[in-house]
DRENDRENBA-310203 format. One record per residue (C-alpha): y, z, x. Coordinates in steps of 0.05 Angstrom, whole numbers, padded with zeros to 5 digits, always signed. Layout:
<sites>
YZX;...
</sites>
This chain:
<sites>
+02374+02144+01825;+02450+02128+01815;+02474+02150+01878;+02436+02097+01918;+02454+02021+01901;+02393+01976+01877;+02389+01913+01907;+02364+01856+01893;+02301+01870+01946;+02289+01932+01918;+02271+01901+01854;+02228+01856+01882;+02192+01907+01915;+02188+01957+01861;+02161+01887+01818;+02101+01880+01869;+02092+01948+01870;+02085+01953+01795;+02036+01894+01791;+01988+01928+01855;+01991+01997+01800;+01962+01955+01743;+01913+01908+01785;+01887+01979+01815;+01883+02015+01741;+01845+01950+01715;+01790+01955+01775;+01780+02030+01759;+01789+02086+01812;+01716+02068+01850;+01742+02000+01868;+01806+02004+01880;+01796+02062+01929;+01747+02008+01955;+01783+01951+01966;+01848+01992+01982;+01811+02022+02038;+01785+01955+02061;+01844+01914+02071;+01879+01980+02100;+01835+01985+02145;+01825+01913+02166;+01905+01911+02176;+01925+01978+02197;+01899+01986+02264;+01941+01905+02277;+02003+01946+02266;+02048+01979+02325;+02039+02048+02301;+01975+02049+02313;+01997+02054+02374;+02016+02129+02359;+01959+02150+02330;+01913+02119+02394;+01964+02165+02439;+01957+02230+02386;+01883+02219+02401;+01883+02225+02471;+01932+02278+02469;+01892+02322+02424;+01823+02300+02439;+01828+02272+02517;+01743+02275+02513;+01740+02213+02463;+01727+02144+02498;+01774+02088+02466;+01715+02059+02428;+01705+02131+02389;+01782+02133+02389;+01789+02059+02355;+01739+02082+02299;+01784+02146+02276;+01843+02100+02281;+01806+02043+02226;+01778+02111+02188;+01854+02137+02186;+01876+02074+02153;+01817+02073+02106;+01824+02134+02082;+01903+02120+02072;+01891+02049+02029;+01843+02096+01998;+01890+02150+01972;+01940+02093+01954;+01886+02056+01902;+01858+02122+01872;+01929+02148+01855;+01935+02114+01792;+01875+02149+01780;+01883+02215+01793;+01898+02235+01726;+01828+02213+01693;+01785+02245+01747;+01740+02301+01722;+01711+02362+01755;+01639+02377+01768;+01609+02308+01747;+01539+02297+01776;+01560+02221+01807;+01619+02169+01816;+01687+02192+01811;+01711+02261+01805;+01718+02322+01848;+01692+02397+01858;+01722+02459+01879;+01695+02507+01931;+01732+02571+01940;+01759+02563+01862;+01745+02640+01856;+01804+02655+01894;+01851+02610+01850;+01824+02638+01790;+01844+02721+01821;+01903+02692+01840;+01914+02664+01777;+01893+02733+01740;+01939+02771+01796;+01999+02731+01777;+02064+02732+01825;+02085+02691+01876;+02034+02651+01925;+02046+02597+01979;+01988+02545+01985;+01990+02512+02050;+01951+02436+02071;+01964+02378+02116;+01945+02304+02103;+01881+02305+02104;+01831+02272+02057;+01866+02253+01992;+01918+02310+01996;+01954+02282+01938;+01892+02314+01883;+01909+02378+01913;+01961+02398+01856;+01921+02365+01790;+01857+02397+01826;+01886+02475+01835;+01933+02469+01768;+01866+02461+01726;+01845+02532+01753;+01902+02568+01721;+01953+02556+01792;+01992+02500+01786;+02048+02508+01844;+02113+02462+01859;+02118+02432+01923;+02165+02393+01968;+02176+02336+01963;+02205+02269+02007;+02235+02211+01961;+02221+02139+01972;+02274+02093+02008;+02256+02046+01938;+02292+02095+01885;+02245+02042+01834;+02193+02062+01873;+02199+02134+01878;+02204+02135+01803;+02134+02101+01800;+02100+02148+01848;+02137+02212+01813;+02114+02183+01746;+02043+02187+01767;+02047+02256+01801;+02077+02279+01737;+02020+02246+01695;+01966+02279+01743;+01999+02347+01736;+02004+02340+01655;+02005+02392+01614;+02031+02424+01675;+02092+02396+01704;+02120+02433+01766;+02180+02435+01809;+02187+02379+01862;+02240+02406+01921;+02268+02358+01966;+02256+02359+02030;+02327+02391+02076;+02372+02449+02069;+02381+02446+01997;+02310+02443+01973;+02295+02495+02023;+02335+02547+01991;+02317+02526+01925;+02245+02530+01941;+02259+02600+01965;+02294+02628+01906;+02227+02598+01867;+02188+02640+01901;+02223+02701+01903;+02227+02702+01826;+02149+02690+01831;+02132+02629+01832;+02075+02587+01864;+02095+02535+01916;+02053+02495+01956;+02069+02459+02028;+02041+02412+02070;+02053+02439+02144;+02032+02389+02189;+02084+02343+02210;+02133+02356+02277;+02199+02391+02254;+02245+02384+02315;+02294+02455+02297;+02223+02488+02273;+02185+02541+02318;+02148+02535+02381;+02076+02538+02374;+02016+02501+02399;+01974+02452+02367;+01911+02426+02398;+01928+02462+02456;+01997+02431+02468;+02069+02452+02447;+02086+02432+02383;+02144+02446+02338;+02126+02471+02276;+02166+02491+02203;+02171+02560+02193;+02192+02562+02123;+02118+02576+02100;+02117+02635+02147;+02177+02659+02135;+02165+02664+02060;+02101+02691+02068;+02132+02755+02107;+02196+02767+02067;+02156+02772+02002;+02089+02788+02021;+02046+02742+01994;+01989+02708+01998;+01978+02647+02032;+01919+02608+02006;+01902+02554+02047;+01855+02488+02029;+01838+02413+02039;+01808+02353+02007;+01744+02337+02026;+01729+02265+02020;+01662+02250+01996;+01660+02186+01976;+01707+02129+01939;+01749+02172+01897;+01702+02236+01897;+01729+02291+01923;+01720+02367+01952;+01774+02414+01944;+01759+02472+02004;+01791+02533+01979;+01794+02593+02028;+01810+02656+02029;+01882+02689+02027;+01897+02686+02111;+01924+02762+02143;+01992+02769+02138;+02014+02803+02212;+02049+02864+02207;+02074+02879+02291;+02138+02916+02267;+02170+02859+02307;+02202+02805+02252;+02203+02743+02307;+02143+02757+02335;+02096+02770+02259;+02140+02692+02241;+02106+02663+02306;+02044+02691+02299;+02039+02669+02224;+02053+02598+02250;+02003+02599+02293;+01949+02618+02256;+01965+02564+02203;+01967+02512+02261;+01893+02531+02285;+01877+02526+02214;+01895+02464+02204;+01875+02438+02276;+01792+02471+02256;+01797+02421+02195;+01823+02360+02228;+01773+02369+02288;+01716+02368+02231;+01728+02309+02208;+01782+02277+02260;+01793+02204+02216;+01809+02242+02153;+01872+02265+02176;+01940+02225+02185;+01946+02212+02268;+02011+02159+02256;+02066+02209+02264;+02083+02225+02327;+02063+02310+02327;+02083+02327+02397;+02149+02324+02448;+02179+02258+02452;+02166+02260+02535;+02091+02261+02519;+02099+02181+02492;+02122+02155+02544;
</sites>
């Protein structure tokens, strides 16, 4: 935080921040994922990059009519005020209740031989549901992993937001990496000595590999791959399953086939690929519970 200068705006914003944290913990995590979801998504789809997300859609999914395409774009931005309210909240969730808040794991089995197995592991998501119980929700089945992770332009407000992660994760704190060169190859010497690390994989990476994603070029991070091939191990991939104001599902599936061609370049771009389709079979499920406001595909596409 003392590398970057705080100004007086910062301050101010960190200020409202900190009063929107403590108006959401007084409502409690049902209505604050409530009304966070409301007035995102009376405001969200008012805003230009909307814009992005309406063009992502007709990229990806050139079938939907603009009426069906307007009602992903107000789920998006519900489900993103949503994950904003319940993160103060993330740390009193419980697992298995019968009603209201909390969340459930399907595919825990595989954490918990994982967790038996011990050695390194790469989970691997995307933005979809509430991504952000993914770490609290695996860490209470014996995996807790590290991630990457991309800092606030607030430094006051990145401290709040790491503060809560860290609160969610307790008694397990992990490793945060940040995102670039540097957190890369720290991230990789993690792993190599056998640690867990998870990454979300969903986002365009300009110098990343060539792959497709809903049936159109897309470039795509290879650092998950890459790992996965140099040591050998598994890649466990899962989701959040939104099921209602801050009750969740966490999908855990089974460790994905690791290719084995002989050919180094070819096993990286095959390993890409498959994570791409797996992520592009959970979006289509579900197409409003994943983030459509970053623009996935070439630039010449937007225009």
């Amino acid at each position: 935080m003392s590398a970057v200068k705080i100004t007086a705006l910062m301050r101010l914003e960190a200020c409202v921040a900190r009063a929107v944290l403590r108006v959401f913990l007084r409502m409690g995590p049902v209505r604050a994922s409530n009304v966070a979801g409301r007035v995102c998504r009376f405001i969200g789809p008012l805003l230009p990059v909307s814009g992005i997300a309406d063009t992502n859609l007709r990229l990806a999914m050139p079938d939907l009519k603009a009426a069906e395409r307007a009602r992903i774009i107000r789920g998006v931005w519900e489900n993103l005020g949503r994950t904003v309210g319940e993160l103060p909240h993330l740390s009193s969730l419980q697992e298995n209740t019968p009603t209201g808040p909390g969340f459930e794991v399907q595919g825990a089995e595989y954490l918990e031989e994982q967790a038996r197995r011990g050695g390194p592991v790469l989970f691997v998501s995307g933005h979809i549901g509430n991504w952000e119980m993914l770490p609290p929700g695996v860490a209470r089945h014996g995996t807790p992993f590290a991630s990457f992770y991309r800092a606030a332009g607030n430094p006051l407000i990145d401290g709040m937001i790491r503060a809560l992660r860290d609160t969610a994760m307790a008694p397990t704190p992990m490793p945060l990496f940040a995102k670039g060169a540097r957190g890369a190859r720290e991230a990789l010497a993690y792993v190599s000595k056998g640690g867990r690390l998870g990454m979300l994989v969903d986002q365009k990476m300009n110098d990343g590999v060539e792959a497709t994603f809903f049936g159109l070029p897309a470039m795509t991070a290879p650092a998950l791959a890459a790992m996965a091939l140099r040591y050998r191990c598994p890649v466990i991939p899962g989701y959040v399953e939104r099921l209602g104001p801050a009750r969740f599902r966490i999908v855990v599936e089974p460790p994905m086939e690791l290719p084995d061609t002989g050919d180094k370049k070819q096993d990286l771009h095959i390993m890409v690929q498959r994570v791409n389709d797996r992520l592009e079979s959970w979006i289509r499920r579900k197409p409003e519970s994943w983030l459509w406001l970053h623009r996935r595909w070439p630039k010449a596409l937007y225009k």
